[in-house]
Biotite code that builds the C-alpha atoms (Angstrom):
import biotite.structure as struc

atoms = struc.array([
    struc.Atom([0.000, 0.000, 0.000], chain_id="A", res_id=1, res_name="UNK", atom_name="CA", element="C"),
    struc.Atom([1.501, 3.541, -0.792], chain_id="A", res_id=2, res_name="UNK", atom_name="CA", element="C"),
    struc.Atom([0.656, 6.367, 0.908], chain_id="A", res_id=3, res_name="UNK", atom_name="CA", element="C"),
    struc.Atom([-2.207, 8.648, 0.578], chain_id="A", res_id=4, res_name="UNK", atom_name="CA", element="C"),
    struc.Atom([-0.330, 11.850, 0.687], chain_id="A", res_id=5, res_name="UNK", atom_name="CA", element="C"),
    struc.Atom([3.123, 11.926, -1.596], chain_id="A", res_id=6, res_name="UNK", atom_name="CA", element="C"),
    struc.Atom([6.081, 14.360, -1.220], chain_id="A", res_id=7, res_name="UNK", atom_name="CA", element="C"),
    struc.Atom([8.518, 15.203, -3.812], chain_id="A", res_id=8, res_name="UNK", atom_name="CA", element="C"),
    struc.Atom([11.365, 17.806, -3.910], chain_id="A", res_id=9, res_name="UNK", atom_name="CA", element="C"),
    struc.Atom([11.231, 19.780, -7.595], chain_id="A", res_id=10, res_name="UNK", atom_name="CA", element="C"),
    struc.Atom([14.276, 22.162, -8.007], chain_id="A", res_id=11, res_name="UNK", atom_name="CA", element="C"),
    struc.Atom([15.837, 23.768, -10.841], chain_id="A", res_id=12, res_name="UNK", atom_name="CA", element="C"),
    struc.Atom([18.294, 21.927, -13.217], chain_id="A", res_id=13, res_name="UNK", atom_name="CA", element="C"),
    struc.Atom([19.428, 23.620, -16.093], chain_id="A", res_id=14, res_name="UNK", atom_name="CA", element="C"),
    struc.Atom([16.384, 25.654, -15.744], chain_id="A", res_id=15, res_name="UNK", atom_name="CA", element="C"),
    struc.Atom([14.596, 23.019, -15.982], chain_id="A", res_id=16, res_name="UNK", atom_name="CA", element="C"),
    struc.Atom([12.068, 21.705, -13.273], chain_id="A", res_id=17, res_name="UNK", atom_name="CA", element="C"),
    struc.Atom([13.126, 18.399, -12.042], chain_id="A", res_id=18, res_name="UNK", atom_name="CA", element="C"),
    struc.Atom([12.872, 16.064, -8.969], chain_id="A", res_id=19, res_name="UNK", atom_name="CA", element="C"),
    struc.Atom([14.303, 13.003, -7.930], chain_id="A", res_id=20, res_name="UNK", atom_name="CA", element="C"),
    struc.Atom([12.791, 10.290, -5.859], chain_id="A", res_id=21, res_name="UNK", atom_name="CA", element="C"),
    struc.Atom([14.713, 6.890, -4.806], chain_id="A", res_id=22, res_name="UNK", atom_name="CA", element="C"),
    struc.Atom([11.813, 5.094, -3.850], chain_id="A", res_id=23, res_name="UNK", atom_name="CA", element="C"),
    struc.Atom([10.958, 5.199, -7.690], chain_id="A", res_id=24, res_name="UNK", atom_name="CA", element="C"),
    struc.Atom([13.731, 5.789, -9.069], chain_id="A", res_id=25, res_name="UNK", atom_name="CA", element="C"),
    struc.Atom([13.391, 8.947, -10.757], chain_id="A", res_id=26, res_name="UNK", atom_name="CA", element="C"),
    struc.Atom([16.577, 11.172, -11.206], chain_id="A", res_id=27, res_name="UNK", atom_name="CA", element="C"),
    struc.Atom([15.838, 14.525, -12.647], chain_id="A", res_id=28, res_name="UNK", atom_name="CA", element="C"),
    struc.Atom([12.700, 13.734, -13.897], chain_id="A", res_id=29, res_name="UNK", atom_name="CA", element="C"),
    struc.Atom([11.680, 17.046, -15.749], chain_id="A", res_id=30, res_name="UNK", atom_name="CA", element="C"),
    struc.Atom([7.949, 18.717, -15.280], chain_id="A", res_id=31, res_name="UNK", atom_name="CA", element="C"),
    struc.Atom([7.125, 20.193, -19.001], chain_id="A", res_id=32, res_name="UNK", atom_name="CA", element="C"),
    struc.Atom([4.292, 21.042, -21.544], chain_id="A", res_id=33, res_name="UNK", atom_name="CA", element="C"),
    struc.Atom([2.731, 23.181, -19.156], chain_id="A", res_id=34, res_name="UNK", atom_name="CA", element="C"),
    struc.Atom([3.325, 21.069, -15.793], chain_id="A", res_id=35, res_name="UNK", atom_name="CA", element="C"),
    struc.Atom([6.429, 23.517, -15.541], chain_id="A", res_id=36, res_name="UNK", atom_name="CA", element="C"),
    struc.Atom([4.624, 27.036, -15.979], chain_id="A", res_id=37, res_name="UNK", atom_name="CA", element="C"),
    struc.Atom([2.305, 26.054, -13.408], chain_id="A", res_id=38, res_name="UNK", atom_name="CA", element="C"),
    struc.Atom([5.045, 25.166, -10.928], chain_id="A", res_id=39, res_name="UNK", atom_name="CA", element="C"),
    struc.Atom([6.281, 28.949, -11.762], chain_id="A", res_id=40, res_name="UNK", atom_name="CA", element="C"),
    struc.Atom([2.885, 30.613, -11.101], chain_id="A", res_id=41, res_name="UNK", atom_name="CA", element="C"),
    struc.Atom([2.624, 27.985, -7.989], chain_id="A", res_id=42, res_name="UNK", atom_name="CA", element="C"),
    struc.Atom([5.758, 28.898, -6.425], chain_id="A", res_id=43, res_name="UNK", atom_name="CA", element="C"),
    struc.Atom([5.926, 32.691, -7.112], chain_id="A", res_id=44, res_name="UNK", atom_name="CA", element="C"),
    struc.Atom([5.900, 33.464, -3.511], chain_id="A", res_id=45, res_name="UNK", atom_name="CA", element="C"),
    struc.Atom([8.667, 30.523, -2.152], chain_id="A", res_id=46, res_name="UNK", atom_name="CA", element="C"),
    struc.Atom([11.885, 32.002, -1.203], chain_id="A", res_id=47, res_name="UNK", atom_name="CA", element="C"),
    struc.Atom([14.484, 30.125, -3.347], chain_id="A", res_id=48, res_name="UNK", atom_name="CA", element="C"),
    struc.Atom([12.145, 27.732, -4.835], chain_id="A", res_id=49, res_name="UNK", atom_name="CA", element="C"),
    struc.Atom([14.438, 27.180, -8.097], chain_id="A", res_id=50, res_name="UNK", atom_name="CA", element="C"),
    struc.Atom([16.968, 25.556, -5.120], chain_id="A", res_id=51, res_name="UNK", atom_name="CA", element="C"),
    struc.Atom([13.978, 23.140, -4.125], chain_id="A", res_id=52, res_name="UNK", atom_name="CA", element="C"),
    struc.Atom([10.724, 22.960, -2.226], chain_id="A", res_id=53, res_name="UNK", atom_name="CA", element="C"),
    struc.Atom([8.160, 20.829, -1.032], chain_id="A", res_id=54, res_name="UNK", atom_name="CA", element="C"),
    struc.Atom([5.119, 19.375, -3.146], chain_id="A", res_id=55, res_name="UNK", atom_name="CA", element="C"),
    struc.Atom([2.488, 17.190, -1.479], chain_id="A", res_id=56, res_name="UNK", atom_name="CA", element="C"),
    struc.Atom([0.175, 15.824, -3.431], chain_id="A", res_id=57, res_name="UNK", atom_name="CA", element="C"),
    struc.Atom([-2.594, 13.521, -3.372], chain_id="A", res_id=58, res_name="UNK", atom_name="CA", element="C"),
    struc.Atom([-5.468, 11.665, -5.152], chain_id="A", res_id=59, res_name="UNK", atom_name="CA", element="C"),
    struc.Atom([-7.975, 12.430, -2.083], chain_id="A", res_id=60, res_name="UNK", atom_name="CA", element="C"),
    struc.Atom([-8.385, 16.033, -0.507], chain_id="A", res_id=61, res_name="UNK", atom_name="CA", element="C"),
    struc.Atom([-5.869, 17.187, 2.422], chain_id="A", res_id=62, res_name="UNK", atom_name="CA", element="C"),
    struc.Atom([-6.103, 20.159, 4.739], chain_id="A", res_id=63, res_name="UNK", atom_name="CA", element="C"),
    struc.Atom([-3.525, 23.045, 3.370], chain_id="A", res_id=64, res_name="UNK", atom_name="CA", element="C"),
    struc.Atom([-3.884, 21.878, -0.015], chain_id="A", res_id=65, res_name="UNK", atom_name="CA", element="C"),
    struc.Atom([-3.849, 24.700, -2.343], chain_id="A", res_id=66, res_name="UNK", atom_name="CA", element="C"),
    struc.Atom([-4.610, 23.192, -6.082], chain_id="A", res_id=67, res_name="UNK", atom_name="CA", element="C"),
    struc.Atom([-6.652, 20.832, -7.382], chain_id="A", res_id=68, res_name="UNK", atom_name="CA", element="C"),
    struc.Atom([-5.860, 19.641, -11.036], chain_id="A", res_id=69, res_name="UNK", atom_name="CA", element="C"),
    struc.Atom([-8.689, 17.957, -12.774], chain_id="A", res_id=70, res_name="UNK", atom_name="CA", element="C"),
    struc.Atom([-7.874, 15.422, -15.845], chain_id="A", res_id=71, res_name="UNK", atom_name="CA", element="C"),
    struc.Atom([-8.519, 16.619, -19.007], chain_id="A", res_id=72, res_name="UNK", atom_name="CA", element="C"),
    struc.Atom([-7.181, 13.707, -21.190], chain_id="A", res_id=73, res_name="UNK", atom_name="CA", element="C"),
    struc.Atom([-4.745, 11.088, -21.818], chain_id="A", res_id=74, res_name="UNK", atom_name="CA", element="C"),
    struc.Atom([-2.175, 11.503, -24.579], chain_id="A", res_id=75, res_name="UNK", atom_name="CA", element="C"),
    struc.Atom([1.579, 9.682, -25.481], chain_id="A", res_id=76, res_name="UNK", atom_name="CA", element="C"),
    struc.Atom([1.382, 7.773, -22.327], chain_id="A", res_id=77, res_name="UNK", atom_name="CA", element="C"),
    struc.Atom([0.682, 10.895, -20.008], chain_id="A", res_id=78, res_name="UNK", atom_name="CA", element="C"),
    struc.Atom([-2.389, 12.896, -18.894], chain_id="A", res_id=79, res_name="UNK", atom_name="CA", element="C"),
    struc.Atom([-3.548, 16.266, -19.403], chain_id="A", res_id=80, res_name="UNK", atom_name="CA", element="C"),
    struc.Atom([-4.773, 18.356, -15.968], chain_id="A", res_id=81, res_name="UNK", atom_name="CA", element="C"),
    struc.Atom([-6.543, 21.043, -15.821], chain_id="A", res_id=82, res_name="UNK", atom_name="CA", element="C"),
    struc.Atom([-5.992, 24.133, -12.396], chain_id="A", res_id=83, res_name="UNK", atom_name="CA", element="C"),
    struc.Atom([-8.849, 25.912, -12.250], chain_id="A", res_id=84, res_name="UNK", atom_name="CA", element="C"),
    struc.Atom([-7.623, 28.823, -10.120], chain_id="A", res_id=85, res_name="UNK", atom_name="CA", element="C"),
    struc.Atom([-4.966, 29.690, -12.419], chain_id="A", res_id=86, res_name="UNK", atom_name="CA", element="C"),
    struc.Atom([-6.771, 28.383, -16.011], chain_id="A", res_id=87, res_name="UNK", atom_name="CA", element="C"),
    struc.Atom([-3.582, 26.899, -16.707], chain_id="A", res_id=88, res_name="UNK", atom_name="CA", element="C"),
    struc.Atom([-3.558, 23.164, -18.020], chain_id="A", res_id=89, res_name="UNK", atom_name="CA", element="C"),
    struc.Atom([-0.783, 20.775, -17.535], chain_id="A", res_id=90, res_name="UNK", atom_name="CA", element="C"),
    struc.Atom([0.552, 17.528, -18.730], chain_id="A", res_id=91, res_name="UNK", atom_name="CA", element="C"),
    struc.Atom([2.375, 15.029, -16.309], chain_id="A", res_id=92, res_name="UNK", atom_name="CA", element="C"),
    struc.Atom([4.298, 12.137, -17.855], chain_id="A", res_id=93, res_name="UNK", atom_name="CA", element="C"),
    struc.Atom([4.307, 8.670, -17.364], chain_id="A", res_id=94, res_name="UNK", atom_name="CA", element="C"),
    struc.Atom([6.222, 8.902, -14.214], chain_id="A", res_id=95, res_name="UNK", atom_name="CA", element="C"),
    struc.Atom([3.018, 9.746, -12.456], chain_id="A", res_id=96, res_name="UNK", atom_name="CA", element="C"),
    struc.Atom([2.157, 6.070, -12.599], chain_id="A", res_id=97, res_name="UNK", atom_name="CA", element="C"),
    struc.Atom([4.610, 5.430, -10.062], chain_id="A", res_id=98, res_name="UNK", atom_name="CA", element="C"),
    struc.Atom([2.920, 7.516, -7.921], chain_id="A", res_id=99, res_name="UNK", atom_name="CA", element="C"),
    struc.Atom([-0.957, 6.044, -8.892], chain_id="A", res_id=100, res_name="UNK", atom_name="CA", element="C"),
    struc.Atom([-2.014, 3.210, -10.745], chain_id="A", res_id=101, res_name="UNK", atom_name="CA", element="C"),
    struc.Atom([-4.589, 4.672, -12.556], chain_id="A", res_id=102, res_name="UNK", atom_name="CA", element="C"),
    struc.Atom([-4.370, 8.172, -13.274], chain_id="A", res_id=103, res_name="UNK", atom_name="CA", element="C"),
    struc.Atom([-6.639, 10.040, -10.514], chain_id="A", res_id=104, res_name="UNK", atom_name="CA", element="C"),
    struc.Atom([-9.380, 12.499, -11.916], chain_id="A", res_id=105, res_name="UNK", atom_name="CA", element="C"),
    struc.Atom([-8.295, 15.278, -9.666], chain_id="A", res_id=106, res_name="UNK", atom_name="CA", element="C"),
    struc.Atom([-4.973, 15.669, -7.834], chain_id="A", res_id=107, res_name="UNK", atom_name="CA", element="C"),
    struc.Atom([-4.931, 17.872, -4.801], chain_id="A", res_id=108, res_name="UNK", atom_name="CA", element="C"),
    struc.Atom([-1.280, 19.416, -3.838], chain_id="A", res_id=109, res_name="UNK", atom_name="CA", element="C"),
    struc.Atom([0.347, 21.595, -1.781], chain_id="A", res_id=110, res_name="UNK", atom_name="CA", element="C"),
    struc.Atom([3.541, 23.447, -2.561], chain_id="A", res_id=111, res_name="UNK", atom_name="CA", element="C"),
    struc.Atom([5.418, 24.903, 0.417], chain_id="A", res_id=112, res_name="UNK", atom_name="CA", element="C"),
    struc.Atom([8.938, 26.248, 1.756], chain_id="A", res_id=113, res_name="UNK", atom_name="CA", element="C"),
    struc.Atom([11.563, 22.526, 2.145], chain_id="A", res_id=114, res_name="UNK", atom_name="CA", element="C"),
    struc.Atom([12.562, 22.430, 5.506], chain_id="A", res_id=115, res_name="UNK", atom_name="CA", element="C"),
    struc.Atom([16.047, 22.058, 5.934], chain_id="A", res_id=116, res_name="UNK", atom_name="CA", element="C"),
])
């Protein structure tokens, strides 16, 4: 069983974002076609965000989230989501199924200052 609420680490790589995660082994897995704009609009306000910060997400609703993304559509292996608040859409690659095993029709998340 995995857990209900996820955390990655996204930081800037070649200004690119990325994260890496060993439980899935993911190394500098980029966010792009949208996924990476949002993270800019999303993380405006974090104090050195581009060095890292913390993303919770999750398929269920979680106090402090901020964002929900709502699928849109599947294409080449990935899905399309949709973040109301900011009318921005999104699409997350096929890394996400490492996360979920089917993709979820909304994602909730949270994106906050890493603790050191």
């Amino acid at each position: 069983m995995t857990n209900s609420i996820m955390l990655i680490h996204p930081y800037k790589y070649e200004g690119m974002w990325v994260f890496d995660d060993e439980k899935t082994d993911l190394v500098q897995e980029p966010f792009v076609s949208g996924a990476d704009d949002i993270i800019d609009k999303m993380v405006s306000d974090i104090p050195k965000a581009d060095e890292g910060f913390s993303l919770l997400f999750s398929s269920m609703p979680f106090p402090g989230h901020q964002a929900e993304f709502e699928w849109r559509r599947e294409e080449s292996g990935g899905n399309w989501y949709y973040i109301k608040n900011l009318g921005m859409e999104g699409w997350l690659c096929p890394a996400l199924f490492k996360y979920f095993s089917d993709a979820p029709k909304s994602i909730y998340a949270q994106f906050k200052v890493k603790a050191v």
